[in-house]
C-alpha positions, 0 to 999 in steps of 0.5 A: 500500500505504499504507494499511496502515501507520501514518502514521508509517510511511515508505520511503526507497530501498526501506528501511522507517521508523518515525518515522524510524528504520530497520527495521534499527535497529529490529531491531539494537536490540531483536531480531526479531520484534518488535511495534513500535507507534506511539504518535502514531498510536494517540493520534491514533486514539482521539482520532478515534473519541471526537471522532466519537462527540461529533460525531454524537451531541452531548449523546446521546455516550456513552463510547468504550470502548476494547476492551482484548482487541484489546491491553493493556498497563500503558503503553496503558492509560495512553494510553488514559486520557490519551486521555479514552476509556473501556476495556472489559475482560472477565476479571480479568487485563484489569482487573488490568492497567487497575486497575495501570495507575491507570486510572479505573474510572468509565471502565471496563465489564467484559464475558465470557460467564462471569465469575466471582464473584471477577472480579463481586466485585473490579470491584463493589468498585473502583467499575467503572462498568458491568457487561455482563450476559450470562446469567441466573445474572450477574444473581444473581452481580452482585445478590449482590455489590452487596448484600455492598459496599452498591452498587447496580450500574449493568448493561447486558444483552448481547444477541443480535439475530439478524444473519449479519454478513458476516464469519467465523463464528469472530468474528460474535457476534450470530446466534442460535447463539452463546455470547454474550448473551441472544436476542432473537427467543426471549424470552430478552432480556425474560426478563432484563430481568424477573429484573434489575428483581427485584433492588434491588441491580442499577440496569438502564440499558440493552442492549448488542450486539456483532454480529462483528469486521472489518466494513467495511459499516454495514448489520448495525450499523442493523439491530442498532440497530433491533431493540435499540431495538425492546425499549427501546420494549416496555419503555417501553410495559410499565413507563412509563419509558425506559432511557438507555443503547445500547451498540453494541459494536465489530467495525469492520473495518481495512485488512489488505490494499492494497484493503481500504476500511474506514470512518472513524470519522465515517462510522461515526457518522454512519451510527449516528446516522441509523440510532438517530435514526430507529428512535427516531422511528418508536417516539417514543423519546428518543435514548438515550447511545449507546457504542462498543466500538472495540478492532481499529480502533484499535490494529489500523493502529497496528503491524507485526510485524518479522520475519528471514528464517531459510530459504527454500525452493522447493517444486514444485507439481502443477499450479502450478509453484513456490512459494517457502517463506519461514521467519522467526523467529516463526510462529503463536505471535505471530499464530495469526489466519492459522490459526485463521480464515484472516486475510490480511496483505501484507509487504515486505523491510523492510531493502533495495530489490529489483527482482527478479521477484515469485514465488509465496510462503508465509510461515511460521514456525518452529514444528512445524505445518505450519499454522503460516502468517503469510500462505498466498498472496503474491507476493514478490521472489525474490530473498528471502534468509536475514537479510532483514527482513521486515515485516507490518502491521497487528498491532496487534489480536490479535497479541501479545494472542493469542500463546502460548508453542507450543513453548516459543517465547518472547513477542516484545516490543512497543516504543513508537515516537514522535518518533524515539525507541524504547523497550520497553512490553512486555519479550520473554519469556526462557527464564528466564521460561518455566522459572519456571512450572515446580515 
C-alpha cells in the first residue's frame, strides 16, 4: 500500500507517521479531520515534473504550470514559486490568492470557460503572462482590455480535439460535447484563430488542450498532440509563419488505490516528446515550447485526510450478509469526489495495530445524505471502534479545494508537515466564521 502515501509517510507497530510524528499527535494537536500535507514531498514533486519537462524537451521546455484548482493556498503558492514552476489559475479568487501570495505573474496563465471582464481586466493589468482563450466573445473581452492598459496580450486558444479519454465523463474535457474550448473537427478552432489575428491588441502564440483528469495511459495525450499540431501546420501553410507555443494541459492520473500504476513524470515526457517530435516531422514543423498543466499529480500523493471514528454500525444485507457502517467526523463536505463521480480511496486505523478479521465496510460521514460516502466498498478490521483514527490518502487534489460548508459543517484545516515539525497553512473554519456571512 505504499504507494499511496507520501514518502514521508511511515508505520511503526501498526501506528501511522508523518515525518515522524504520530497520527495521534497529529490529531491531539490540531483536531480531526484534518488535511495534513507534506511539504518535502510536494517540493520534491514539482521539482520532478519541471526537471522532466527540461529533460525531454531541452531548449523546446516550456513552463510547468502548476494547476492551482487541484489546491491553493497563500503558503503553496509560495512553494510553488520557490519551486521555479509556473501556476495556472482560472477565476479571480485563484489569482487573488497567487497575486497575495507575491507570486510572479510572468509565471502565471489564467484559464475558465467564462471569465469575466473584471477577472480579463485585473490579470491584463498585473502583467499575467498568458491568457487561455476559450470562446469567441474572450477574444473581444481580452482585445478590449489590452487596448484600455496599452498591452498587447500574449493568448493561447483552448481547444477541443475530439478524444473519449478513458476516464469519467464528469472530468474528460476534450470530446466534442463539452463546455470547454473551441472544436476542432467543426471549424470552430480556425474560426478563432481568424477573429484573434483581427485584433492588434491580442499577440496569438499558440493552442492549448486539456483532454480529462486521472489518466494513467499516454495514448489520448499523442493523439491530442497530433491533431493540435495538425492546425499549427494549416496555419503555417495559410499565413507563412509558425506559432511557438503547445500547451498540453494536465489530467495525469495518481495512485488512489494499492494497484493503481500511474506514470512518472519522465515517462510522461518522454512519451510527449516522441509523440510532438514526430507529428512535427511528418508536417516539417519546428518543435514548438511545449507546457504542462500538472495540478492532481502533484499535490494529489502529497496528503491524507485524518479522520475519528464517531459510530459504527452493522447493517444486514439481502443477499450479502453484513456490512459494517463506519461514521467519522467529516463526510462529503471535505471530499464530495466519492459522490459526485464515484472516486475510490483505501484507509487504515491510523492510531493502533489490529489483527482482527477484515469485514465488509462503508465509510461515511456525518452529514444528512445518505450519499454522503468517503469510500462505498472496503474491507476493514472489525474490530473498528468509536475514537479510532482513521486515515485516507491521497487528498491532496480536490479535497479541501472542493469542500463546502453542507450543513453548516465547518472547513477542516490543512497543516504543513516537514522535518518533524507541524504547523497550520490553512486555519479550520469556526462557527464564528460561518455566522459572519450572515446580515
Amino acid at each position: 500500500m505504499s504507494n499511496v502515501w507520501s514518502s514521508e509517510v511511515s508505520f511503526e507497530n501498526g501506528h501511522l507517521h508523518l515525518s515522524g510524528i504520530s497520527a495521534s499527535t497529529l490529531a491531539s494537536d490540531f483536531g480531526t479531520p484534518a488535511f495534513f500535507l507534506d511539504e518535502a514531498d510536494f517540493r520534491n514533486r514539482a521539482t520532478a515534473w519541471g526537471h522532466a519537462l527540461q529533460n525531454s524537451f531541452g531548449e523546446n521546455a516550456g513552463t510547468v504550470y502548476y494547476a492551482a484548482k487541484a489546491f491553493i493556498c497563500l503558503e503553496l503558492a509560495r512553494w510553488v514559486a520557490q519551486c521555479g514552476i509556473g501556476l495556472d489559475v482560472c477565476t479571480g479568487g485563484e489569482l487573488a490568492v497567487a497575486l497575495a501570495a507575491g507570486f510572479p505573474p510572468s509565471k502565471m496563465e489564467l484559464h475558465g470557460n467564462n471569465k469575466s471582464v473584471a477577472e480579463i481586466q485585473t490579470a491584463i493589468e498585473n502583467g499575467v503572462r498568458t491568457i487561455v482563450i476559450d470562446s469567441l466573445v474572450e477574444i473581444e473581452r481580452v482585445a478590449m482590455a489590452a487596448k484600455g492598459h496599452g498591452k498587447r496580450q500574449r493568448v493561447l486558444l483552448r481547444l477541443t480535439p475530439g478524444i473519449e479519454a478513458h476516464t469519467h465523463e464528469s472530468i474528460a474535457t476534450a470530446h466534442e460535447d463539452v463546455k470547454f474550448g473551441f472544436s476542432i473537427a467543426s471549424g470552430a478552432a480556425w474560426d478563432a484563430i481568424l477573429a484573434a489575428r483581427r485584433h492588434p491588441e491580442i499577440e496569438l502564440c499558440g493552442f492549448h488542450s486539456h483532454i480529462g483528469s486521472q489518466i494513467l495511459s499516454m495514448d489520448a495525450f499523442g493523439i491530442a498532440a497530433d491533431r493540435l499540431i495538425g492546425l499549427l501546420a494549416r496555419y503555417r501553410d495559410e499565413f507563412g509563419q509558425e506559432l511557438p507555443e503547445l500547451d498540453l494541459g494536465g489530467g495525469y492520473g495518481i495512485s488512489y488505490l494499492p494497484e493503481d500504476d500511474p506514470l512518472q513524470p519522465d515517462e510522461v515526457l518522454a512519451s510527449l516528446y516522441k509523440s510532438v517530435e514526430a507529428s512535427c516531422e511528418l508536417r516539417a514543423l519546428k518543435i514548438p515550447r511545449v507546457s504542462i498543466e500538472p495540478g492532481r499529480a502533484i499535490v494529489g500523493p502529497t496528503m491524507f485526510t485524518l479522520y475519528e471514528v464517531g459510530t459504527t454500525k452493522e447493517v444486514v444485507l439481502e443477499e450479502e450478509g453484513t456490512r459494517n457502517y463506519v461514521s467519522v467526523d467529516g463526510g462529503m463536505s471535505d471530499n464530495i469526489r466519492t459522490s459526485l463521480y464515484g472516486a475510490e480511496y483505501t484507509a487504515v486505523i491510523a492510531n493502533r495495530v489490529s489483527t482482527a478479521n477484515l469485514i465488509q465496510t462503508r465509510v461515511v460521514g456525518k452529514h444528512c445524505e445518505t450519499g454522503d460516502i468517503v469510500i462505498r466498498d472496503i474491507k476493514l478490521p472489525a474490530d473498528i471502534a468509536p475514537g479510532d483514527l482513521l486515515a485516507v490518502p491521497a487528498t491532496g487534489a480536490y479535497g479541501r479545494s472542493m469542500a463546502s460548508n453542507y450543513n453548516h459543517v465547518p472547513r477542516p484545516p490543512v497543516v504543513a508537515v516537514n522535518d518533524g515539525k507541524a504547523r497550520v497553512i490553512l486555519r479550520r473554519e469556526t462557527f464564528t466564521d460561518l455566522l459572519n456571512l450572515d446580515v
